[in-house]
N, C-alpha and C positions, 0 to 999 in steps of 0.2 A: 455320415457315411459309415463311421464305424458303428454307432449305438442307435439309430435311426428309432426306437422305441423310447429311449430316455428324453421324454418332454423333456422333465426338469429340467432336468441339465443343461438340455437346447434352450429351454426358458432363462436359464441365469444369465447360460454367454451373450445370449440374446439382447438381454438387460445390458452387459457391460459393452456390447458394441455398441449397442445407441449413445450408450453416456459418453462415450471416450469419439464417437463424431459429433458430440455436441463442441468439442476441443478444437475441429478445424478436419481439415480433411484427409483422408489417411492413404497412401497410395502400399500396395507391396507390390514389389518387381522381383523378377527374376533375373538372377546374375551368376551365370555360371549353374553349381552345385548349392549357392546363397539366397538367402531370401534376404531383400532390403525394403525396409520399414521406414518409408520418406526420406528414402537415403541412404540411414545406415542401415550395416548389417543387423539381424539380430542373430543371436545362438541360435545351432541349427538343435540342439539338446533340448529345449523350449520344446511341451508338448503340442502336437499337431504340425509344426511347421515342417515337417518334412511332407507330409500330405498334403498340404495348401502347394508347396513348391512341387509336387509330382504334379498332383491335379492340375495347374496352371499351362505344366508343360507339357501335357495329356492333349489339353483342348488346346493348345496352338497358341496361349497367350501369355504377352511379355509380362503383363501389367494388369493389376486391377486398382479401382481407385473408387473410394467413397469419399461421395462430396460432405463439406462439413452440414450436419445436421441432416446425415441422409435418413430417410427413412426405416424405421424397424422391418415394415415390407418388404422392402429394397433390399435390405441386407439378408432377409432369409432368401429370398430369390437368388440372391449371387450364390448363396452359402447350396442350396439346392441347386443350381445350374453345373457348380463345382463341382459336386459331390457325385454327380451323374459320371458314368464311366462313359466316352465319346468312342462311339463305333471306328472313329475316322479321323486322322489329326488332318482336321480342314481350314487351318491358317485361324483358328477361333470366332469364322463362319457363322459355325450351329449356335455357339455360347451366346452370339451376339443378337444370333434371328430369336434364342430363348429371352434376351434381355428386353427387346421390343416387343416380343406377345405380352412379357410380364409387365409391360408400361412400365418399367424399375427407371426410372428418370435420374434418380440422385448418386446412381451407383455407373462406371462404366467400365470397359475392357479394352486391352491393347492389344494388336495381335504383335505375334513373333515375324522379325522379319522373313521374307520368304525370298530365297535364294535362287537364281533362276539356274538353268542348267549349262552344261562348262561349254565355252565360246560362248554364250549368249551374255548381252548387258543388260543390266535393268537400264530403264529410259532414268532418264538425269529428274529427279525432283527435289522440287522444292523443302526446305526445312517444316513450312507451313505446312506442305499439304500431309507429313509425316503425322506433324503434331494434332493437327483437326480432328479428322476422326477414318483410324488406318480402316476401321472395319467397314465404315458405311463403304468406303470407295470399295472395298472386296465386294460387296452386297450386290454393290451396282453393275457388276461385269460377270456375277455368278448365281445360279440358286442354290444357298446354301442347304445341304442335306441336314436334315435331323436327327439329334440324339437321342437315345434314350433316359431319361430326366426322374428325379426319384420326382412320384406325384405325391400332390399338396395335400394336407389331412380333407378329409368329405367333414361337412357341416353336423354329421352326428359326432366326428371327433372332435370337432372343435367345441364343441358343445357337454362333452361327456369326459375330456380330458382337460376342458380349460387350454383349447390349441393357442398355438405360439401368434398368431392374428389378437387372439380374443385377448391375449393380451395386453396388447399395449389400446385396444380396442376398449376395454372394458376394465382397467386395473385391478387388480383384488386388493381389499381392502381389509388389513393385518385385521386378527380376533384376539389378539393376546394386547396386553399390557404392555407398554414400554418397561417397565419394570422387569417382568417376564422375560421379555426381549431379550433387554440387558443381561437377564441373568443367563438365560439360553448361551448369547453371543459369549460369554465366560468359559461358559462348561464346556464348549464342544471344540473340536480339532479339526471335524470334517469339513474340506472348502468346500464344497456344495449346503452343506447346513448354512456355516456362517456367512456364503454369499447369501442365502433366501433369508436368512434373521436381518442381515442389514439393510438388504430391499426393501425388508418391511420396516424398518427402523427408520429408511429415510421419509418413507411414508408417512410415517406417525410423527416426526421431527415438522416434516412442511405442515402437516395439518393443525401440529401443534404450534406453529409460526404464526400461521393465517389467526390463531384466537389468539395470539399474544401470551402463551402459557410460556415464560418464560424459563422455568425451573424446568418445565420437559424439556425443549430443547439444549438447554446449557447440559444435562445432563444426559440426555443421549450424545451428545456432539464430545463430552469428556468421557464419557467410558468407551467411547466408538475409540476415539484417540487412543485413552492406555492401551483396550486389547490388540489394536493394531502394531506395538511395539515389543507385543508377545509375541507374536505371530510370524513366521520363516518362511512358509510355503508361497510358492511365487506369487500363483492364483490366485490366495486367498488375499495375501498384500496388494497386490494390485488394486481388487476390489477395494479393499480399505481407504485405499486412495482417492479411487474414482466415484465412490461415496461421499466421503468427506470433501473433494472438489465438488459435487453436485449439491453437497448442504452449503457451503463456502458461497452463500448468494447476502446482496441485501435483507433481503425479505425475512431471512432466516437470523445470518449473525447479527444485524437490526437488531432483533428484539432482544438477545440476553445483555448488549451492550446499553440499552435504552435503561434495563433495569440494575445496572450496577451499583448506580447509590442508595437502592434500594434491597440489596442482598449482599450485604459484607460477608453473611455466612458463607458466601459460595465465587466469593470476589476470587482466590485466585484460580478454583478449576475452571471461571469462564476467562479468566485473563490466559488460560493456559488453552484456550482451546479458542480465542481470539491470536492469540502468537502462532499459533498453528497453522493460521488461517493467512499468514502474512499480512500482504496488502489490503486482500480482502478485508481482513481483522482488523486492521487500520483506519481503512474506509470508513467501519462499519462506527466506530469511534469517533473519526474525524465528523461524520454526519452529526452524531451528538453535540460535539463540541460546536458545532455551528450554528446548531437551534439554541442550546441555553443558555440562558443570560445570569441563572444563581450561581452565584459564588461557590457554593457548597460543593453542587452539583459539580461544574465546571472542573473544581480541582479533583472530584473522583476518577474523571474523563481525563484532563492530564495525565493525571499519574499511569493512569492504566495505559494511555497511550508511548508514553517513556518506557514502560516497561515492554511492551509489544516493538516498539522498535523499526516500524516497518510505515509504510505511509508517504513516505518522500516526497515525490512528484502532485501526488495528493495536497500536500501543507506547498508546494511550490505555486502551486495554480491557484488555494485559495486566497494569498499573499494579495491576491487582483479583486477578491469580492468586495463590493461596495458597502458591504455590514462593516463595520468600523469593528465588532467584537471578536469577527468570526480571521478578517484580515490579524488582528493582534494576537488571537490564539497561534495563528498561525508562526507568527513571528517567533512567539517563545517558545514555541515545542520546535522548531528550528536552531535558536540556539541550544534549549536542552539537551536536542541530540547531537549539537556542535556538526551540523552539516555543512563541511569548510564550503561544497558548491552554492550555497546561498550567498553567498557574497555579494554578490552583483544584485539581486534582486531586493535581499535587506538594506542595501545602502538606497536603490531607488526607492526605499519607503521611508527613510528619512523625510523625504520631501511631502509627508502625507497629509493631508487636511486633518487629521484629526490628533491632537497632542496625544492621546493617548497609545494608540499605533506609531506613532514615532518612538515612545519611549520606549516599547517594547522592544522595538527595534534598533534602537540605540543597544539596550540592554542586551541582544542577542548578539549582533555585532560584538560588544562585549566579550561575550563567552567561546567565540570562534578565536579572537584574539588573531587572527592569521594579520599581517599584512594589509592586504588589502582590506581587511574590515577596521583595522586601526586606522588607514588612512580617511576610507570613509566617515568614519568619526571626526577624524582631525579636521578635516576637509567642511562639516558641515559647524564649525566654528566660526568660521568665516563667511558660510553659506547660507543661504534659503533663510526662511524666516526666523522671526525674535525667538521665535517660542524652539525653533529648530534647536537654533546655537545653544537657548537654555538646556533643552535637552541632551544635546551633545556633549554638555559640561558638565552634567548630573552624572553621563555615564559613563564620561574617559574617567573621571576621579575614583572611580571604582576598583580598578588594574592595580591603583598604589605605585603607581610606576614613577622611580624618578624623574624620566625624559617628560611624564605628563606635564608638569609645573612649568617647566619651559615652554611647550607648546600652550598651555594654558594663556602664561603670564602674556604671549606675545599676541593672542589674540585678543587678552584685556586691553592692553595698550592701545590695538587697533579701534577696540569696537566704540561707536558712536551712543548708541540705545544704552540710557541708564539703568534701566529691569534688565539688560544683559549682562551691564556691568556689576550688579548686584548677586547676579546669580553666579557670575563666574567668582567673586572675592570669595561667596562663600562655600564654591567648591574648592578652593586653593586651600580654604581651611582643613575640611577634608583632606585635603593633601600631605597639609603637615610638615614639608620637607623643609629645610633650612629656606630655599630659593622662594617657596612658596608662603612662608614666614615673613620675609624678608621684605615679597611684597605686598603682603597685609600692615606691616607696621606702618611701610611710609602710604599707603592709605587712608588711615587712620588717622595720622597725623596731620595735625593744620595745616591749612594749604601757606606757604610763607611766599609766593608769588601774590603781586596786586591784581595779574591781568589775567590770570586763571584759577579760577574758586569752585572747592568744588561741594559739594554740595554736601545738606548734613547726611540726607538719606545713604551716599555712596560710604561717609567714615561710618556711619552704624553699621550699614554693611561689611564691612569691615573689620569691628569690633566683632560681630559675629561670627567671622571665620577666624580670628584669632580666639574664644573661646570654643569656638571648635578644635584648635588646635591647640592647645594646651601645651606647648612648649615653654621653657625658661622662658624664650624673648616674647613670647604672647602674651605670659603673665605679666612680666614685668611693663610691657608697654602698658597692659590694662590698667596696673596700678598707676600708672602715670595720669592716663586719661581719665581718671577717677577729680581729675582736677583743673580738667578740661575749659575754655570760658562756655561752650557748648551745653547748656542745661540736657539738651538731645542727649548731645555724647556723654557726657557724667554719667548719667542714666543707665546708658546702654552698657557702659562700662562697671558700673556696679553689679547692675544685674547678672551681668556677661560670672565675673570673678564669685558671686555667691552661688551660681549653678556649677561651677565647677568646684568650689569646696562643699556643696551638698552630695557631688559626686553624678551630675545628670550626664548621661552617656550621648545626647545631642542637643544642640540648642533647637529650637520649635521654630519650626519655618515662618517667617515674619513677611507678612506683602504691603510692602511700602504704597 
């Protein structure tokens, strides 16, 4: 309306309408002297909107509303129906008989209600029939008069100016270097420059996605990032935004996150432009983390995914995949981030087929330490399988917590299964604590009952949580059982006392 000659320019906004209704669908209503943006207000200081809000209330209408993903078409059609000056405020009639010739299907209008005249009632209606659609019922009782409408550019302009059709018809495809680009996007101020540098920026970012050129993308999506945090003007930040959401895709964060064990040179500008990306950037990690199986690899993917911080509901849901690697990853980077609301969901993996995802999960539970994750632990000593309860005593011993020895020793006493009972003596070594000492020695010690014996394997086990635990009374019982009638235990007991004056920091896990 106002610069009807400046393509460009009608080109850019163009571009950032379609992008921002790829986001869902966008309604602006009229309220009063306000204009409301799906709701809220926005500033009426914000350039253009006092134009959208005159034009609206020019041609008779409350409302306009673009569906999510409405068409670049559609939108210049609305954007030209408005822009026409209405011979006749006809309840928004014309605007709507202009909406139907233009087939604009994804975009639509509301009219203003129309007041009838004094003594007279409007007839009583329905909620529905306000909401359906106010204009067609005007259509159907009137012939709407027509406006005068700016007309659409002729096929030599669109063709000699690159018109606002042909573009999203026919894309232009950037002639400069992403380098260039970059350097361009640096040096200028002007928001119409940096919105057409970015454009093409995002261009050459997806087509650098689709070949897997990683280094282009990681470094357009990090320098896109710094200069948007230079940058003040409303216009041109917006765009920066609605950019960087539009690269903020699998296809794209995928690739520099695929090659991060492979580019330490450039490990944190793409972690910094992964953390940017939130969820997405999470995702785009969590994905990695679920394909590989190397070790190496794996902890690159950790660690970057710790650092990013975001992903939640993501590591919640893969908690359920049936890959046994992909469920365990999930489990650790849950404790890592100490997400107290996993609670619930890490303690139902205790119960897991596979020892190894249990442990992890033991281990996570662990590091939330809340309450209910210590119960859960406590609770699977008593519970679910041999290998559970093993697991659950490898990991309560961790905390160093006094109260552990007591819930420990009571579930020793309980348990039936000798490999549990083995695994728990020699977490109580671990332990350490006087109580947990206390019940390692008389372990250890010969069974002095005729009608309960207990076996050699349980005092070795035994012996080995007391040179685990290396207190006064562990030593000294050691020395004792150095003389043991038990050739077994003599044995265990020597061995046990020369590893601890060699100085070994753990006794080597023994499987009876």
């Amino acid at each position: 309306m106002r610069e009807p000659g400046n393509v460009d320019e009608q080109k850019s906004t163009l571009r950032v309408l379609a992008a921002t209704s790829r986001d869902g669908s966008v309604s602006l209503a009229v309220h009063g002297e306000m204009l409301l943006a799906n709701g809220q207000a926005v500033p009426m200081a914000l350039s253009g909107l006092v134009d959208i809000t005159t034009q609206l209330s020019l041609h008779g209408l409350a409302m306009f509303i673009a569906d999510a993903s409405a068409s670049p078409g559609d939108l210049l059609a609305a954007a030209r129906i408005l822009a026409a000056m209405p011979t006749v405020n006809d309840g928004g009639a014309a605007a709507e008989a202009q909406r139907q010739l233009a087939r604009a299907t994804t975009i639509r209008f509301a009219a203003r209600p129309r007041f009838a005249p004094d003594g007279q009632d409007l007839p009583e209606m329905e909620l529905g029939d306000v909401l359906d659609d106010p204009i067609a019922e005007a259509m159907s009782r009137a012939t709407p008069r027509m406006s005068r409408a700016i007309p659409a550019p002729s096929q030599d302009d669109v063709e000699s100016r690159g018109g606002l059709f042909a573009q999203f018809a026919a894309p232009r495809i950037p002639t400069e270097s992403h380098v260039a680009l970059l350097d361009k996007l640096d040096n200028t101020t002007s928001s119409g420059t940096i919105i057409n540098v970015l454009d093409d920026l995002a261009v050459v970012a997806e087509t650098a996605a689709r070949a897997l050129q990683a280094h282009v993308v990681g470094d357009i999506l990090f320098r896109i990032g710094r200069r948007e945090r230079q940058i003040d003007a409303f216009d041109a930040k917006r765009a920066f935004a609605l950019i960087l959401k539009r690269l903020a895709r699998p296809n794209v964060l995928g690739v520099i996150a695929a090659q991060l064990p492979n580019a330490l040179d450039k490990r944190d500008e793409w972690i910094e432009v992964l953390k940017r990306a939130g969820d997405d950037g999470a995702d785009a990690l969590i994905e990695q983390l679920a394909a590989v199986e190397q070790q190496r690899d794996r902890r690159v993917f950790f660690d970057a995914f710790i650092e990013v911080k975001a992903g939640v509901a993501a590591l919640m849901h893969m908690l359920r995949d049936p890959r046994w690697f992909v469920a365990r990853n999930a489990a650790e980077l849950l404790g890592e981030l100490e997400v107290t609301q996993a609670e619930h969901p890490l303690a139902e993996m205790l119960h897991h087929e596979d020892d190894r995802v249990r442990r992890s999960s033991n281990s996570a539970l662990m590091r939330l330490g809340t309450p209910r994750a210590m119960q859960a632990i406590q609770e699977s000593l008593t519970d679910g399988s041999a290998q559970s309860r093993k697991d659950a005593a490898a990991a309560i011993v961790a905390r160093k917590d006094v109260k552990t020895a007591a819930v420990l020793i009571k579930a020793l006493d309980g348990e039936k299964d000798e490999e549990v009972q083995i695994a728990f003596l020699v977490s109580l070594g671990k332990l350490a604590t006087a109580d947990a000492v206390e019940r390692l020695v008389r372990a250890a010690e010969p069974e002095r009952s005729m009608f309960r014996k207990k076996t050699t394997q349980f005092r070795v086990a035994a012996i080995h949580g007391l040179a685990e635990a290396r207190t006064p009374p562990a030593l000294d019982t050691l020395r004792a059982l150095q003389e043991d009638k038990d050739p077994t235990v003599r044995e265990a007991a020597i061995i046990g006392l020369k590893r601890i004056s060699r100085g070994t920091t753990a006794v080597p896990r023994v499987d009876f």
